[in-house]
N, C-alpha and C positions, 0 to 999 in steps of 0.2 A: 678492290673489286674481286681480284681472286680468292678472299676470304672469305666474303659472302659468297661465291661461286661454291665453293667446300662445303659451307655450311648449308646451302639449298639443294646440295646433291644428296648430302646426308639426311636431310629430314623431308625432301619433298612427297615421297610416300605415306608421309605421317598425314593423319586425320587433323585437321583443324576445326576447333567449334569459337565461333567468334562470337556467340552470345556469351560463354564461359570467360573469354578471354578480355570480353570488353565490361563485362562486372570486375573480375581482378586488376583490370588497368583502374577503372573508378575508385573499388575500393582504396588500391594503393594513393592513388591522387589524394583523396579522403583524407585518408593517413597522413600524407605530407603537410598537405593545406594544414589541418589540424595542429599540427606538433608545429609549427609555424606560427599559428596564433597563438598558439603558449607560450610561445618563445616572446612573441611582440609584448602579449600581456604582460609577463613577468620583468622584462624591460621597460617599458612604459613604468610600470606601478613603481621601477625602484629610481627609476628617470625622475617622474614627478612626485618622487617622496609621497605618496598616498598614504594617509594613514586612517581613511576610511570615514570620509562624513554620512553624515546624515541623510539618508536616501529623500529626494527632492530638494536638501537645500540648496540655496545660491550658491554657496560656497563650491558646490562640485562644480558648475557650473565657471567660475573666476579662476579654480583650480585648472581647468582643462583650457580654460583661456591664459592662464600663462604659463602652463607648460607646454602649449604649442606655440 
């Protein structure tokens, strides 16, 4: 408590714009989520040895049924 007590004595005079603030919180969330999904993707793919069928075959289809 006392730190945050320091820290709001020091900027409570400061301007706050919470449109500005709550686009840079989204974008970063953005950011995270994202690089999260690439992470799963690239895991997955080397998870289930993918080695890239045929867009609409069956086969992707039995592939994703047995590697979950």
């Amino acid at each position: 408590r006392a730190q945050f007590d320091k820290w709001y004595e020091q900027h409570k005079d400061e301007p706050f714009n919470l449109d500005e603030s709550l686009a840079s919180y989204c974008i970063n969330d953005v950011e995270i989520l994202m690089a999260a999904l690439v992470a799963f993707r690239r895991e997955f793919l080397e998870v289930s040895k993918w080695i890239g069928c045929a867009e609409g075959s069956n086969d992707n289809r039995q592939r994703l049924h047995e590697t979950l």
